[in-house]
N, C-alpha and C positions, 0 to 999 in steps of 0.2 A: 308582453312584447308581441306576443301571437295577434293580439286584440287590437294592437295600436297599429301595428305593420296590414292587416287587415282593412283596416278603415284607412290610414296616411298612406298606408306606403314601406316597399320594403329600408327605403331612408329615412324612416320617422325616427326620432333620437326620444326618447324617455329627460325630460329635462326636471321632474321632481316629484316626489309621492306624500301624500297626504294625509294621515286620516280624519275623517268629516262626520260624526255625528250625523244621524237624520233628524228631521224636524220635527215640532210638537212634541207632546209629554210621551209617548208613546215610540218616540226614541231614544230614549234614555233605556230601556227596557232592549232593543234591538242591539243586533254588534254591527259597527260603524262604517261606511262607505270608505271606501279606498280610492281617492283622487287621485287619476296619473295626470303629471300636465307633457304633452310631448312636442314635437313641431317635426316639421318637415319642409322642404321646399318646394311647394306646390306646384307657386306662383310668383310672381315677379313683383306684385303688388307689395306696397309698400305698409299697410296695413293688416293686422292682424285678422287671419278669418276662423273666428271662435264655433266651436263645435262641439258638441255633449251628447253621447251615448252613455244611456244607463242600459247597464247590461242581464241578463239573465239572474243572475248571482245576486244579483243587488250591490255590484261594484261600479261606481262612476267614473266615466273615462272624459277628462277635457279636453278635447284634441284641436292642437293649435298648428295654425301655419307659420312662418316668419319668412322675413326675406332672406337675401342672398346668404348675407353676411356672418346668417344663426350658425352654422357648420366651423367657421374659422373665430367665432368665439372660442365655441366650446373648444377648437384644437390649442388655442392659447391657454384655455385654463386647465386643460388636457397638461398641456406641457410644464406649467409652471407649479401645479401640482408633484410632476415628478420631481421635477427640480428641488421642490421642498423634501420630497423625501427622500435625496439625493444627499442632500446636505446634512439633513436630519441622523440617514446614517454615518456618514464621515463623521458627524462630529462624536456620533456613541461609540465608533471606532477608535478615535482620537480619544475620547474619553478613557477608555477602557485600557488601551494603552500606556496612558498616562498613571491613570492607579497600577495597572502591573509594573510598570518600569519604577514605580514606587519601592516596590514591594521585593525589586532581585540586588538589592545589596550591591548593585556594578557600579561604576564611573562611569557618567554620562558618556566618555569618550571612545567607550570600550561595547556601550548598545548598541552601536551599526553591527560590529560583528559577535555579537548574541543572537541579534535576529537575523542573521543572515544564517548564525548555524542552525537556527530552529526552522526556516525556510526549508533547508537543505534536509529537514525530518530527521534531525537530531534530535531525541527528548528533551526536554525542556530543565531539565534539573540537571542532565548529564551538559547541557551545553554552558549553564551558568557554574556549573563545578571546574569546566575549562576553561573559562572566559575569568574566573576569581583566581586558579591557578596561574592563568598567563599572566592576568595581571601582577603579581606578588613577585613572580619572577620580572617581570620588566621591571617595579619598582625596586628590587635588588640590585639588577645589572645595571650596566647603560645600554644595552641592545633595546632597538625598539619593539612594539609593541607585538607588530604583526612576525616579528621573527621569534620573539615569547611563544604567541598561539602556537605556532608554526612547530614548534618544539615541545608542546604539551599533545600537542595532535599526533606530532610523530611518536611520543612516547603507549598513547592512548590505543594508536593501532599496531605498537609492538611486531615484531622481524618473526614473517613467514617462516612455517616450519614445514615444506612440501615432502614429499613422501623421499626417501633416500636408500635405495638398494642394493647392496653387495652383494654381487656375483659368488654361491657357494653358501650363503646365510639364506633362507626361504623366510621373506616375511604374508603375513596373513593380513589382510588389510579389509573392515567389515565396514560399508555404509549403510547408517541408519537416519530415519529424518520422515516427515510426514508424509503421505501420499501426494504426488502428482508436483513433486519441489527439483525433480529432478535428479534423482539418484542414481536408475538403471543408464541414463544416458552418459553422466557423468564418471560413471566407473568403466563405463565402453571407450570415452576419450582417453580416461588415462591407462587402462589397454593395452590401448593401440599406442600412445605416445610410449610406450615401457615396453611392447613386443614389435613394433615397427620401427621406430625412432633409435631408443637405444637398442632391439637387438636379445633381448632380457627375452629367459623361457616364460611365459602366462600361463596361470590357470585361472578359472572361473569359474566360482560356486554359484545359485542361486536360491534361496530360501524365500523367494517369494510366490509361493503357490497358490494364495489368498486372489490377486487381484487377477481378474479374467486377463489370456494373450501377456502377462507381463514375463513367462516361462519365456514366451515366442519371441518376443521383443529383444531379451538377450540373445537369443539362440541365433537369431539371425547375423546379429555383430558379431557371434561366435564364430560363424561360416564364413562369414567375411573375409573376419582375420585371421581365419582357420587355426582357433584356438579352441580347446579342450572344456567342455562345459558340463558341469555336472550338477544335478537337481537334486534336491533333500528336502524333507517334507516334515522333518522335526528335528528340533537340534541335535538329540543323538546323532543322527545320521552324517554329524558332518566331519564326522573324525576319521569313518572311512571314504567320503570323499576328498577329506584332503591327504587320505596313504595313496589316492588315485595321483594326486600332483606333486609326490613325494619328490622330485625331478626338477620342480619349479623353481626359479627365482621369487615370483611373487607372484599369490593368490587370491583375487580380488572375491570378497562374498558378498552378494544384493539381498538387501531384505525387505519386507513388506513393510508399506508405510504405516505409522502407531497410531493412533486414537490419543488422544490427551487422556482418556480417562481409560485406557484399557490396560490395567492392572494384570492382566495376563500374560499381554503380549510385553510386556515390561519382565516378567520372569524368563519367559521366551528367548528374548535377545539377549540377557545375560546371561543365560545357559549358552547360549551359541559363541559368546565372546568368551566364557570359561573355558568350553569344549575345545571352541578352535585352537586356544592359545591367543589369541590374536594381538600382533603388533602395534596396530594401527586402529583407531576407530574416527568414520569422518561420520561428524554431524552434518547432515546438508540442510541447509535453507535458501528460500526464496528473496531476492532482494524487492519482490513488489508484499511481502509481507507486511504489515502495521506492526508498527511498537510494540502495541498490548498482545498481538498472533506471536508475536517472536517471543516475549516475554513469556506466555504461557508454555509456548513448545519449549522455551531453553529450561523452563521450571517443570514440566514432565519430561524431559530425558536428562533431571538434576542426580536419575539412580546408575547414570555410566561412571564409571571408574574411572575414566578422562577420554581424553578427545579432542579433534580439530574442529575447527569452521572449515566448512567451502561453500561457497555463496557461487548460487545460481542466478541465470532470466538477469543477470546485469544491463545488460542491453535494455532490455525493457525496462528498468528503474530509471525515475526522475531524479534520484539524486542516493549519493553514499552516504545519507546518512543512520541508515539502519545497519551497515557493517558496525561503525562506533559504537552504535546503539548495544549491537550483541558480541561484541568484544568487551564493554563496561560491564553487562552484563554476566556474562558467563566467566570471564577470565581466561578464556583458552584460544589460544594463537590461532591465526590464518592460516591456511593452507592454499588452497587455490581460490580462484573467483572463475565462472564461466561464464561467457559470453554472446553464447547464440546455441543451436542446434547442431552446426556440423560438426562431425566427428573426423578425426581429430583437432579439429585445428582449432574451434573456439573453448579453449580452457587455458589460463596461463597462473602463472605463481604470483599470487597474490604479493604486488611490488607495493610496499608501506609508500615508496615514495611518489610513485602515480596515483595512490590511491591518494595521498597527501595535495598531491596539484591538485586535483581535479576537484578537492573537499576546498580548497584556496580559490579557484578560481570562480567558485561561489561566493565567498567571502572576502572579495576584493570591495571596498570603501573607497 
């Protein structure tokens, strides 16, 4: 291109390449000239003006002119090229499609909302186990189809169990869940929703000494809401931090985010949920997680004794279908979902029934 744009012009187009044998016996013995043919618009001339530099290298250049029109060929075959692979793909789409839809056992009439739930980043096997469910239920009753789904979904996301505190009972309440999903924040909204809102004594453990400023981070929603914060630095420690909150209605304790594969900090947190006693244990996750991140985090913290979901970064998700995903998954109830950053006001109790619209109104046909 250096070569052609040189000689033609920085509009010279590369129109074909060649390789050319040199001549006599004593070519056959040589390696082979490389023919470019290219054109450019010179001139206005209606005839070809043929040109031949042999270059250095021993590569041949044929450098041609053409008229106007040479540019608005090429943009047509330019374009009709795409076109072909345009179609080309649709159709290995359309193809592929066709063999899978083979292959899921549904009723033709019942694939709009299969793939609407698989859109929605439902898995793929969890959304055809709903969609085989719905269906067997519609075929039973007379209710239609979509109020079937409708009632395999509500069953699927099962009735929130938020946290519930009696005044004179002190519960212990531990969040655990992988780094940067959202835990310190999330145990700061509900807080303030439990010592501002309802009025409730707080205390406030933290056990995450690990991550650089994550001490600070709490300590300043501590000031805020000018509640009592206490740091432990191994779960020992946490038995006489909570004779500190002996007072409390409920004592919230933050913990460092786990590794998948850190087999330590797995004895760690269960020594800390023994120690404490604790009531409560919330699994936090991220709703911009993949399938397979959720799957592995719900299958390293498969060593808790039980547990909530609360789903964070909702705001930021395309779509709810990774709540389903790790409610199939784990089998353990909703708790809360959270919605943004401010404290207190984006965290609400995870409603089965908005969560239900908002999974429908993706799956409207």
């Amino acid at each position: 291109m250096q070569k052609v744009k040189a000689e033609m012009g920085k509009d010279a187009l590369i129109l074909s390449t060649r390789k050319v044998r040199q001549k006599g016996i004593m070519g056959w013995f040589k390696r082979p000239l490389i023919e470019v043919v290219a054109a450019a618009d010179e001139s206005r001339e209606e005839n070809f003006i043929p040109r031949r530099v042999m270059s250095a290298n021993a590569t041949s250049y044929a450098l041609l002119g053409r008229q106007d029109d040479t540019s608005r060929v090429l943009e047509k075959l330019e374009a009709q090229i795409a076109n072909m692979g345009e179609m080309l793909d649709k159709l290995t789409s359309s193809l592929k499609a066709t063999e899978g839809r083979a292959d899921l056992n549904i009723k033709h009439e019942y694939i709009p909302y299969y793939e609407m739930l698989v859109k929605n980043e439902v898995n793929e096997d969890i959304a055809k186990d709903i969609i085989q469910k719905a269906g067997l239920l519609h075929e039973r009753s007379s209710a239609d189809f979509k109020r079937c789904l409708e009632q395999v979904l509500m069953e699927r996301i099962g009735p929130s169990r938020p946290l519930e505190v009696s005044p004179g009972r002190r519960k212990v309440v531990i969040f655990v869940g992988p780094t940067g999903v959202g835990k310190t924040t999330s145990l700061a909204k509900l807080a303030a929703i439990f010592s501002i809102q309802k009025q409730m004594r707080v205390g406030l453990i933290t056990a995450d000494t690990y991550r650089i400023a994550a001490v600070d981070q709490l300590k300043i929603y501590a000031e805020i809401m000018e509640l009592p914060l206490s740091i432990v630095y191994s779960p020992r420690e946490v038995v006489d931090a909570l004779e500190e909150h002996n007072d409390k209605d409920v004592v919230f304790i933050d913990t460092a985010g786990k590794s998948i594969r850190d087999r330590a900090q797995e004895k760690e947190i269960l020594e800390l949920i023994s120690l404490s006693k604790a009531d409560e244990v919330y699994l936090v996750l991220s709703c911009n997680t993949s399938y397979s991140g959720c799957l592995n985090i719900i299958r390293s913290y498969s060593f808790l004794p039980d547990y909530k979901l609360l789903f964070t970064k909702v705001d930021e998700a395309s779509s709810y279908g990774i709540i389903l995903n790790c409610r199939h998954i784990s089998g353990r109830p909703l708790s809360y979902i959270a919605t943004g950053q401010s404290v207190p006001d984006d965290i609400e109790v995870a409603d089965p029934n908005k969560l239900l619209s908002c999974i429908m109104k993706r799956v409207e046909v």
